[in-house]
C-alpha positions as CSV (number, residue, x, y, z in Angstrom):
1,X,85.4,105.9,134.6
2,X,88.5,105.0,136.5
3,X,90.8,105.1,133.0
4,X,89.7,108.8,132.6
5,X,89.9,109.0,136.3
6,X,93.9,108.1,136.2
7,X,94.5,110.1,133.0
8,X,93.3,113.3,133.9
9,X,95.0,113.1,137.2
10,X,97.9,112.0,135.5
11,X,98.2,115.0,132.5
12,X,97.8,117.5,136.1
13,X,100.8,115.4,137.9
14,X,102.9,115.9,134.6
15,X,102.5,119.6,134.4
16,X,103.4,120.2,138.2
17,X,106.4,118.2,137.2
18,X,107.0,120.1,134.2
19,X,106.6,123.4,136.4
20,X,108.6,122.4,138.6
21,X,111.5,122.1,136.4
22,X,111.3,125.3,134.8
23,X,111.2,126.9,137.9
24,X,114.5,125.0,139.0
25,X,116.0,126.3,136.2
26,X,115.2,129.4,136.3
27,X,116.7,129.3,139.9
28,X,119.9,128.0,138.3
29,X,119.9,130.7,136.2
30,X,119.2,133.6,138.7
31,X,121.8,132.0,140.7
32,X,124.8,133.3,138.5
33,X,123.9,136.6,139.3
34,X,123.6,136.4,143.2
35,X,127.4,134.4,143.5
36,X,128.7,135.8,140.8
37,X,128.2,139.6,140.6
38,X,128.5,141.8,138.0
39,X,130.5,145.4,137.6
40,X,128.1,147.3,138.9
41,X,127.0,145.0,141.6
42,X,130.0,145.7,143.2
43,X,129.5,149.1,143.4
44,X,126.1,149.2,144.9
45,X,127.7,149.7,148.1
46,X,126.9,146.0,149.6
47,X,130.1,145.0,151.2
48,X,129.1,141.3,151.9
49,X,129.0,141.2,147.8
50,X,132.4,142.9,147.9
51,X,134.1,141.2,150.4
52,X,133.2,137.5,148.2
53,X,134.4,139.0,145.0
54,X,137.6,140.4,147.2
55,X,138.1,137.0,148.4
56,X,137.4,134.7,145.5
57,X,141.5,135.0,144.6
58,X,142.4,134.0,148.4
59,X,139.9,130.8,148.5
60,X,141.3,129.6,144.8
61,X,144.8,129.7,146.9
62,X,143.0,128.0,149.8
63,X,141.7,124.9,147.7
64,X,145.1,124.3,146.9
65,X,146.6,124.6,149.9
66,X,148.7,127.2,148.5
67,X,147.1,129.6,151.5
68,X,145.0,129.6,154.7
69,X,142.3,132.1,155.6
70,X,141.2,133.3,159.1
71,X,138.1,135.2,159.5
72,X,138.0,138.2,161.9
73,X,135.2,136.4,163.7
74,X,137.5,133.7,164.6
75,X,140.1,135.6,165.6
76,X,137.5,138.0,168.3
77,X,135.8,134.5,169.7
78,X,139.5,132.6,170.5
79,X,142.7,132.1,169.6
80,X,142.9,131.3,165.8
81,X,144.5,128.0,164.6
82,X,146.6,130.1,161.8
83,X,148.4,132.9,163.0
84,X,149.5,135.6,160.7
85,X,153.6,135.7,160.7
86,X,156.0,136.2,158.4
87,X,160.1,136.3,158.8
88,X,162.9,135.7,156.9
89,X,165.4,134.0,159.5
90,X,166.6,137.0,160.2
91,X,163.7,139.1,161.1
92,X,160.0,137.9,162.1
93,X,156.8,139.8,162.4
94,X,153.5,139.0,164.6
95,X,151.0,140.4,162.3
96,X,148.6,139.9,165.0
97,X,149.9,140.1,168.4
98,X,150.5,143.8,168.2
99,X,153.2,143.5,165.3
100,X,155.7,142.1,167.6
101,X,159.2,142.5,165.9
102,X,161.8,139.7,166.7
103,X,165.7,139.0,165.6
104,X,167.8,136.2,165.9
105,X,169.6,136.1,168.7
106,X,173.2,134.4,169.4
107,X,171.9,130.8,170.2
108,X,169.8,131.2,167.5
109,X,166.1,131.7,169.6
110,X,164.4,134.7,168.4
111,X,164.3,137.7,170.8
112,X,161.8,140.6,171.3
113,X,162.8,144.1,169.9
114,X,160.0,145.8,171.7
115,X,159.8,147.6,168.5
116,X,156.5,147.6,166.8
117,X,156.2,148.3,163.4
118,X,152.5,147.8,162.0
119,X,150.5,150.8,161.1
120,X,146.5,150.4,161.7
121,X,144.1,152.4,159.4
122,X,140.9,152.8,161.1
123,X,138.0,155.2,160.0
124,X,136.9,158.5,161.6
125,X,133.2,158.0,162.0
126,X,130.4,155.4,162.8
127,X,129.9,152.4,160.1
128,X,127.2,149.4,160.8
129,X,129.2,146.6,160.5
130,X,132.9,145.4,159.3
131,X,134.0,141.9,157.3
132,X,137.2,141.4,157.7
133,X,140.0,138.5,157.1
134,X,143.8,137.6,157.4
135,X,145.2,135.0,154.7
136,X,148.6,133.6,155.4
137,X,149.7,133.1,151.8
138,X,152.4,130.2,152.4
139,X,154.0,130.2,148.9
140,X,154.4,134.0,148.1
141,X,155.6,134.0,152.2
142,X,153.0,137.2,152.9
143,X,150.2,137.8,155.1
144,X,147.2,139.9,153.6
145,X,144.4,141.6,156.1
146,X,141.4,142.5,154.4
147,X,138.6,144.7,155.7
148,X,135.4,146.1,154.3
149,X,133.8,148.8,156.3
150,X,130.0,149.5,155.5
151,X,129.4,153.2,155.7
152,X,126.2,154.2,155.0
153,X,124.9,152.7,151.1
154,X,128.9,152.8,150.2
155,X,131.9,150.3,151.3
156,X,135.4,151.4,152.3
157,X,138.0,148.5,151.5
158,X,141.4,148.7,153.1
159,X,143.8,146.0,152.1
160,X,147.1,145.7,154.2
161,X,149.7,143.5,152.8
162,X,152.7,142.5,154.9
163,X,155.9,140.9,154.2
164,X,159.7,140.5,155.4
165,X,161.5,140.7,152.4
166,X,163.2,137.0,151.8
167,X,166.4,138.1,149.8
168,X,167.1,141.4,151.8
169,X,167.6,140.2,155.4
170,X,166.8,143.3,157.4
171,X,163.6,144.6,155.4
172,X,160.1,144.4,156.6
173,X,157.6,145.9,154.2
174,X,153.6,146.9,154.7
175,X,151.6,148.0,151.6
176,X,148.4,149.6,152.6
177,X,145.5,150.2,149.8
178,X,142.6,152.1,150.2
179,X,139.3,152.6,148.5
180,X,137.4,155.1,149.9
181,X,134.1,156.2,148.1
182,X,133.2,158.2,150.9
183,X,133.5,162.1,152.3
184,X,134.8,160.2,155.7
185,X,138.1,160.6,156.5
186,X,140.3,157.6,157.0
187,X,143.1,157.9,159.5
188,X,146.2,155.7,160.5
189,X,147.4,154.9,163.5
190,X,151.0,153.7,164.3
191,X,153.1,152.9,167.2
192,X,156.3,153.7,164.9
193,X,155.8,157.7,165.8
194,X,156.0,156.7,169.9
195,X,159.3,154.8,169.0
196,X,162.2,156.8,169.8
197,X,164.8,154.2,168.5
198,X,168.0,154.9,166.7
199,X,170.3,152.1,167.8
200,X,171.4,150.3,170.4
201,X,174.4,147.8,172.0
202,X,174.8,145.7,174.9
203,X,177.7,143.5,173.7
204,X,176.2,140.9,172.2
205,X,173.5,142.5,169.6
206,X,173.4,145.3,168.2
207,X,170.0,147.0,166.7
208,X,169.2,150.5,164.8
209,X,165.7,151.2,162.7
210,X,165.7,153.4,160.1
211,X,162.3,154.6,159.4
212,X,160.6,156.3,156.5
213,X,157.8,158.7,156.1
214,X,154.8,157.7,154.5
215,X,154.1,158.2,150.7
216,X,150.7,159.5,150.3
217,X,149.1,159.0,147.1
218,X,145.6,159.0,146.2
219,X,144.6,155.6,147.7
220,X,147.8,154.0,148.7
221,X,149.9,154.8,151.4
222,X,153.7,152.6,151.5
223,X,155.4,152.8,154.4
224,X,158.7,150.6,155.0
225,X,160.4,149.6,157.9
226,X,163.7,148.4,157.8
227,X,166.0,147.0,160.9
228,X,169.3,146.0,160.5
229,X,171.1,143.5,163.5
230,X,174.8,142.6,164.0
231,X,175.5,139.8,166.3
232,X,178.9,139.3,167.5
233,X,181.5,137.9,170.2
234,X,183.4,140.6,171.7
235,X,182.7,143.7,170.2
236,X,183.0,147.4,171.5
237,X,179.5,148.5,172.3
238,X,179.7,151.6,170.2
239,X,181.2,150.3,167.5
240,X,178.8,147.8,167.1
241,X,175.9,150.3,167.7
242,X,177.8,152.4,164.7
243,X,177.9,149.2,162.6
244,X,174.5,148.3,163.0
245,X,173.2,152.3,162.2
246,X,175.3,152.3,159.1
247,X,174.4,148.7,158.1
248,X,170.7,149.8,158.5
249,X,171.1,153.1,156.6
250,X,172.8,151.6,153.6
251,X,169.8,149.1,153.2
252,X,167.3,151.7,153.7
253,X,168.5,154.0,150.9
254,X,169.0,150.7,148.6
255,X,165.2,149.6,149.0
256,X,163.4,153.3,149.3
257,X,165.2,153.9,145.6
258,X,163.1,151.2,144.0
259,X,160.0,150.7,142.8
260,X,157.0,149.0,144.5
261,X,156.9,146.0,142.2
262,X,160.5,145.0,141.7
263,X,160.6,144.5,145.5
264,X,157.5,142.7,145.9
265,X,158.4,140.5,142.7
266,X,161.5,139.7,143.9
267,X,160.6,138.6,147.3
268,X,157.6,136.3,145.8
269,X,160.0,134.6,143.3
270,X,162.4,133.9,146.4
271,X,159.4,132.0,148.1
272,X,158.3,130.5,144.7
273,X,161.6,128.7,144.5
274,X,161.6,127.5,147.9
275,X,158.4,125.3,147.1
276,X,160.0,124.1,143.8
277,X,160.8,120.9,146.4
278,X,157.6,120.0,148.3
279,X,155.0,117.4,149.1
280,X,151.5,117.0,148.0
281,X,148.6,114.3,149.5
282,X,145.0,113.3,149.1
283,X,142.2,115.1,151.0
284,X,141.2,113.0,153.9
285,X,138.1,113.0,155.6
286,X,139.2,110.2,158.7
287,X,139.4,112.1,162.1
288,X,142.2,113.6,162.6
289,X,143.7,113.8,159.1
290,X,146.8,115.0,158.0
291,X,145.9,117.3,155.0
292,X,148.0,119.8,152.8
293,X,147.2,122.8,154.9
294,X,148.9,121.3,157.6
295,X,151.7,119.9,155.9
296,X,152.4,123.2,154.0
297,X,151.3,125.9,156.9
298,X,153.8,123.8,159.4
299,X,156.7,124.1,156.6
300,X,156.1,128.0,156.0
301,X,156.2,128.3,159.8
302,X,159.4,126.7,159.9
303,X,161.1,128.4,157.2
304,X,159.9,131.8,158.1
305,X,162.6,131.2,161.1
306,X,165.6,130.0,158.2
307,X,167.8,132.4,156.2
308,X,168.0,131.4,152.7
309,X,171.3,129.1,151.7
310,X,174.3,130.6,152.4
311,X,177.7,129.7,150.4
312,X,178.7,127.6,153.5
313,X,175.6,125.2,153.8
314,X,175.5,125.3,150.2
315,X,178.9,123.0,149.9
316,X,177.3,120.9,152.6
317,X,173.7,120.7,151.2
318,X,175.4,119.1,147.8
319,X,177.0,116.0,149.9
320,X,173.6,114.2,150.8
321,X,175.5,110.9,151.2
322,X,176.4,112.9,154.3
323,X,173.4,113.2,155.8
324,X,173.4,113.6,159.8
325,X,171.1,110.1,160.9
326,X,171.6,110.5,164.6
327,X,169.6,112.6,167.2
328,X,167.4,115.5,166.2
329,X,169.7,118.5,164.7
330,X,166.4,121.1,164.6
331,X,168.3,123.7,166.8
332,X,172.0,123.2,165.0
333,X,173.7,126.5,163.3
334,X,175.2,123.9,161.0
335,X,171.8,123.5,158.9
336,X,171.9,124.6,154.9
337,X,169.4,127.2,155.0
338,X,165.9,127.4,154.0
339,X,166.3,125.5,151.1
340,X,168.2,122.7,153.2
341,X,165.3,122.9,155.6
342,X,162.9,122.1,153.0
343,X,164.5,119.1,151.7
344,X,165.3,117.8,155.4
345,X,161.2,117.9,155.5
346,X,161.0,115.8,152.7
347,X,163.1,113.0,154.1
348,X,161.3,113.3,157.3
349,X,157.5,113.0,155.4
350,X,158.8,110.1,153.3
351,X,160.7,108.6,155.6
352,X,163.6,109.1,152.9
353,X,167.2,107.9,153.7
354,X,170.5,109.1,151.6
355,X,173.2,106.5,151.7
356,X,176.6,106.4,149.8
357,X,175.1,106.3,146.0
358,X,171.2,106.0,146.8
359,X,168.7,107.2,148.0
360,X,165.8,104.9,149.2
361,X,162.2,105.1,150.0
362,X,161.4,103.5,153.7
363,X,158.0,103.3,153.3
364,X,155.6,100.1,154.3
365,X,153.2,99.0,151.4
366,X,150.8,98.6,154.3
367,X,150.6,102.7,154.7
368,X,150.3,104.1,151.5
369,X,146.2,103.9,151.6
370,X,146.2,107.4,150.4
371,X,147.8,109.1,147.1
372,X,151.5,111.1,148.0
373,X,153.8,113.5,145.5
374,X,157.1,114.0,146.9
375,X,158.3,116.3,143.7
376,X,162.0,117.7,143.3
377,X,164.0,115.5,146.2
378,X,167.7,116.6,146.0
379,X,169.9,113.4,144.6
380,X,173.1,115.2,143.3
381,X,173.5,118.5,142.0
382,X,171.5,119.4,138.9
383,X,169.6,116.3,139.8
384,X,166.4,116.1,141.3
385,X,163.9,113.1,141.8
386,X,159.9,112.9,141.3
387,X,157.9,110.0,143.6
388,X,154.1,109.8,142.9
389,X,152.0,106.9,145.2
390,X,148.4,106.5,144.0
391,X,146.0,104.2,145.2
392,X,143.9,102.7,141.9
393,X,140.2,101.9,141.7
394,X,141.5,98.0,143.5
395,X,142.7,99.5,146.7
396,X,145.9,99.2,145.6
397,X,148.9,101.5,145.6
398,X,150.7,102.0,142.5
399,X,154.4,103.5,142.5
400,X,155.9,106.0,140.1
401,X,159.3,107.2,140.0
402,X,160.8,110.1,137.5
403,X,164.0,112.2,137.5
404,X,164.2,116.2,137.3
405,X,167.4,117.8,135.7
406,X,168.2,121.5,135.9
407,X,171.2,120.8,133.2
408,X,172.1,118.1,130.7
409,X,175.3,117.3,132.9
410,X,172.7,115.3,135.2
411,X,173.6,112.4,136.0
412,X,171.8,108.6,134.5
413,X,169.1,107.4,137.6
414,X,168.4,103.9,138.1
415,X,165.8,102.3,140.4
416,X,165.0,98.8,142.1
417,X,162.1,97.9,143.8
418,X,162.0,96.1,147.7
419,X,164.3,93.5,147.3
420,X,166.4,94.6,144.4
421,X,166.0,91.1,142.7
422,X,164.6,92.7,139.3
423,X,166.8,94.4,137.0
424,X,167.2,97.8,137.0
425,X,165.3,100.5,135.4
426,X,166.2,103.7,134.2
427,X,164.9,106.8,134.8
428,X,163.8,109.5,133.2
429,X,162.0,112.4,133.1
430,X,158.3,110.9,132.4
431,X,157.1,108.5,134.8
432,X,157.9,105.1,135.1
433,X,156.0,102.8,136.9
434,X,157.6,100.6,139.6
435,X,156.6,97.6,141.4
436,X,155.0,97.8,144.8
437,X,156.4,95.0,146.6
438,X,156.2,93.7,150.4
439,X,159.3,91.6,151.6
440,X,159.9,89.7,154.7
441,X,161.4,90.9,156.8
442,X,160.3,94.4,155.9
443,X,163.0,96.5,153.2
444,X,162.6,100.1,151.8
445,X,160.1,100.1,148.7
446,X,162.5,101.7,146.2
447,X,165.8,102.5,145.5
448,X,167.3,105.1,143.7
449,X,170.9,104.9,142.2
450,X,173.2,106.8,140.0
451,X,175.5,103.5,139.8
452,X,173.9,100.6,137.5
453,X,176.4,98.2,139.4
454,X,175.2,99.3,143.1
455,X,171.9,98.3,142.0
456,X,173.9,94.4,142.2
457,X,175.6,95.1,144.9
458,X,172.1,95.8,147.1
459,X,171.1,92.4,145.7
460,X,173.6,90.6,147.1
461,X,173.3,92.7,150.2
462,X,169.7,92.3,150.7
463,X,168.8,89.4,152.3
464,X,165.0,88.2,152.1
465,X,162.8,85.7,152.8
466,X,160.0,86.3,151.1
467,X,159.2,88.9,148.2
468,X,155.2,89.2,146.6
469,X,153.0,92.0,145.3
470,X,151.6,94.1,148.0
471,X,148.1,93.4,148.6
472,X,145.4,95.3,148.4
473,X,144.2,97.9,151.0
474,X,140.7,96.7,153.1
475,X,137.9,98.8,151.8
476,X,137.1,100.1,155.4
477,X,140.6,101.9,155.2
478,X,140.0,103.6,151.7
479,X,136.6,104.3,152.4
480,X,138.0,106.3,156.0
481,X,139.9,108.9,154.0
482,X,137.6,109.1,151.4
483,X,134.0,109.2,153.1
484,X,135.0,109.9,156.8
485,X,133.5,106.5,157.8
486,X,133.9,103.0,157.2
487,X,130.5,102.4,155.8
488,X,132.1,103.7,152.1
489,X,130.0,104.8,149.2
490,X,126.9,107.4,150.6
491,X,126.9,108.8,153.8
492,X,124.6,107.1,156.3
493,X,122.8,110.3,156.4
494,X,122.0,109.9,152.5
495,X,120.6,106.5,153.6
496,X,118.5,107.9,156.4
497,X,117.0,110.3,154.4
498,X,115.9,108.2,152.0
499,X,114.2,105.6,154.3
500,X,112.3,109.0,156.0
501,X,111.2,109.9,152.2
502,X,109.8,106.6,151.6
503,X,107.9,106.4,154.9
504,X,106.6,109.8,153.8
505,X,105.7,108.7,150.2
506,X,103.6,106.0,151.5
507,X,101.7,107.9,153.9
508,X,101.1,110.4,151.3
509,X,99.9,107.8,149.0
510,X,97.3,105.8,151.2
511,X,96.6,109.4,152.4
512,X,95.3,110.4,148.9
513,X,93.4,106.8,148.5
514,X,91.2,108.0,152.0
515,X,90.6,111.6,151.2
516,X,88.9,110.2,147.9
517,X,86.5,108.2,150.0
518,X,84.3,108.7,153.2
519,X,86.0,106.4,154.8
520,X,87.4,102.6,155.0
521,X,84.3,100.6,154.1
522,X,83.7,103.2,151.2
523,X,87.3,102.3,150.2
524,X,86.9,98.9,150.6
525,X,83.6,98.8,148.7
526,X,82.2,96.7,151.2
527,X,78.9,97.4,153.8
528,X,79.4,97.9,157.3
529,X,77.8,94.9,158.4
530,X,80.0,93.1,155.5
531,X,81.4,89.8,157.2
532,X,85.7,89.2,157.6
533,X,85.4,87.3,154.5
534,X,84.4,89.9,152.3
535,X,86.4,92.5,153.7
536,X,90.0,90.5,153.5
537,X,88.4,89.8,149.5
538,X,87.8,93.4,149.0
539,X,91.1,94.1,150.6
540,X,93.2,92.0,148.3
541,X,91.0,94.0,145.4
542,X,92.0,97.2,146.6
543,X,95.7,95.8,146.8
544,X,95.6,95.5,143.3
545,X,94.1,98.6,142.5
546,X,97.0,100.2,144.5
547,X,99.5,98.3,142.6
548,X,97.7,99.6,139.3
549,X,97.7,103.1,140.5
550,X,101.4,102.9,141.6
551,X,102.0,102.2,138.0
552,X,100.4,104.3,136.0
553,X,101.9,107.4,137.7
């Protein structure tokens, strides 16, 4: 009796199992349709659905660091983390703090206009609720606002993108595009038509704003703003009010005479380029982290406030072995642009150092617990160079070192590793791995010549007592980046839940064993009046029976 006992209870077990995994397949099934909507889906008037489908592009930017979003919630409960700007060096924009306009001023701070060029579009009846979000696209230098109005069973998108135009110095563009399924009426509302602002002078700077009317079209309305500065010594007010009118005009009829898409291509590939040079870095779950949308947000911010290189800084941007090492130069009118700017970044991350002929990587084996890309550092002109730091499955870093040329008159790299006391190795454009090495006292990790004899002369130069293989990181270390604790591996959660489900299963189990009986001495098989002896025997019986049960099922 107990063999078909356990069998039939066994074949019912297996088919709640069975069950049970159809039905989570299924679910996985029915899932695809809920987070992944279909055409017509997205016009059922749900704008939570639209909204997500709006915003898969931005997130896939977002993953990569390549943009940050902030939701309108955050923005309404405090002050957001991000904020929405964009600028040229020239020109910069407050997307949020009422479209604040400023302009360079003489000592290079940036100075309020008072002028305030963002146009709102806002809708002309009651809706239920309203999704909306700004993204801060770092590498195509744009900020986006999305909002989704739900009206009634339909959803009314307006999607506002704003940029200062990064080649054209005075030129602030806003694209608005509309989808309206409704009757309602949607209406705009600017501070532009208040403005009463053709130019002005007081000595120093002089401002005009040349304004255009708006180009209505069936769901897209392009109006362009475009403010043109002069800053000068000693210059007669009105002439300098009359230069900065003309200046402005000229400008204005040069960007109103193109198309949409040759402006907005344009200023993208500007931005584009500016990244060519840049750093990448492992996630990191340890407190207070330094992640790539820090590291990239912090440089957009920055070169939002640089022009782009200039002839001048050019000439001085191609002497690296020049490089200023003294006090902090951040404020100096002497620096080579936006492109200079980035590459100054670089050196600061890496703790990179240009010298007559090399360049050399100051880094401590002892910090490079986490994986680092510093891609496109400026050697020499037409000659760029690639450092990759991975940390391998031993808790140990691993160096790579490659060279970039934009022409075949680039010149021959060679490297050495802490010390110099190996020869040298050539670079090229695939990786090549070099030697993590820890010295005492403590030297730069790698150096990078275009000179196969400097690479002797830093050996003699070098003086060291000690040179060995850097050792491995401590797991605790790794384990801080990678898990967010020390523990490494699962989270203590993980382990806590499993202890809970155990506790659970067991009480389940003896649970079952008494609901099949009266109670104890029925379980037991023994009388009431049974004596200890018999009980701890039928105990140890039941034991076994337990053990049997456990595995059969």
């Amino acid at each position: 009796m107990m063999k078909l006992y356990f069998n039939y209870d066994s074949f019912s077990r297996r088919q709640y199992v069975f069950c049970s995994l159809v039905l989570f397949g299924m679910f996985l099934l029915l899932r695809y349709y809920f987070f992944y909507p279909n055409e017509s889906s997205l016009n059922d008037g749900k704008c939570s659905v639209v909204f997500e489908h709006i915003m898969q592009s931005f997130k896939a930017d977002a993953d990569i660091y390549d943009a940050v979003i902030v939701y309108a919630d955050e923005i309404a409960d405090e002050k957001p983390m991000w904020l929405p700007y964009t600028g040229n060096g020239n020109i910069t924009v407050d997307v949020f703090e009422k479209g604040k306009m400023y302009i360079r001023g003489l000592t290079g701070e940036f100075l309020d206009t008072g002028f305030r060029p963002i146009v709102d579009v806002t809708l002309q009846t009651q809706y239920k609720s309203m999704l909306g979000a700004y993204i801060v696209h770092f590498k195509d230098g744009k900020v986006v606002k999305l909002q989704c109005y739900d009206v009634g069973d339909q959803c009314v998108q307006v999607v506002t993108t704003y940029f200062v135009h990064r080649t054209r110095p005075s030129v602030f563009i806003q694209h608005i595009s509309i989808s309206n399924p409704t009757v309602n009426l949607i209406e705009s509302q600017s501070q532009v038509s208040a403005f009463q602002y053709t130019g002005s002078a007081n000595g120093k700077v002089g401002m005009s704003v040349v304004l255009s009317n708006f180009a209505k079209l069936l769901h897209l309305l392009i109006p362009s703003f475009v403010t043109r500065y002069t800053v000068s010594e000693d210059v007669n007010k009105d002439q300098l009010k009359s230069d900065a009118i003309h200046s402005a005009l000229k400008a204005f009829y040069t960007v109103t005479a193109l198309d949409d898409y040759p402006i907005i291509e344009e200023h993208t590939k500007a931005w584009n380029q500016l990244w060519n040079s840049g750093l990448s870095i492992s996630y990191s779950k340890a407190p207070n982290g330094l992640n790539g949308d820090m590291i990239n947000g912090t440089m957009y911010y920055i070169l939002c406030h640089y022009e782009l290189q200039s002839d001048n800084s050019m000439e001085f941007s191609n002497r690296p072995s020049h490089c200023y090492s003294s006090h902090s130069t951040y404020m100096s009118n002497l620096l080579a642009g936006a492109t200079g700017v980035v590459q100054a970044l670089l050196l600061s991350f890496g703790a990179l150092k240009h010298t007559a002929h090399h360049l050399e990587f100051d880094q401590q084996p002892q910090d490079l617990h986490r994986d680092f890309f510093f891609r496109n550092i400026y050697f020499t002109k037409s000659t760029y160079v690639n450092i990759r730091i991975m940390v391998n499955d031993e808790n140990r870093a691993i160096m790579y070192a490659s060279v970039n040329r934009t022409s075949p008159a680039g010149k021959e790299l060679f490297a050495c590793d802490a010390g110099c006391l190996d020869p040298p190795i050539e670079l090229s454009s695939s990786s090549t791995l070099i030697p993590v090495k820890r010295t005492v006292p403590a030297t730069p990790i790698l150096y990078v010549t275009d000179q196969r004899e400097h690479i002797e002369r830093l050996k003699m130069s070098i003086h060291v007592r000690e040179v060995a293989n850097a050792p491995a990181h401590e797991h605790h270390i790794i384990a801080l980046h990678k898990h967010g604790h020390r523990l490494g591996g699962l989270p203590p959660a993980f382990w806590f839940s499993l202890g809970v489900l155990l506790i659970l299963f067991h009480l389940f189990l003896f649970k079952l064993i008494y609901n099949d009986n009266e109670n104890l001495y029925d379980i037991l098989g023994v009388s009431r009046h049974a004596s200890l002896k018999q009980i701890k025997r039928a105990f140890v019986d039941l034991s076994k029976k337990v053990i049997l049960y456990i595995y059969i099922y």
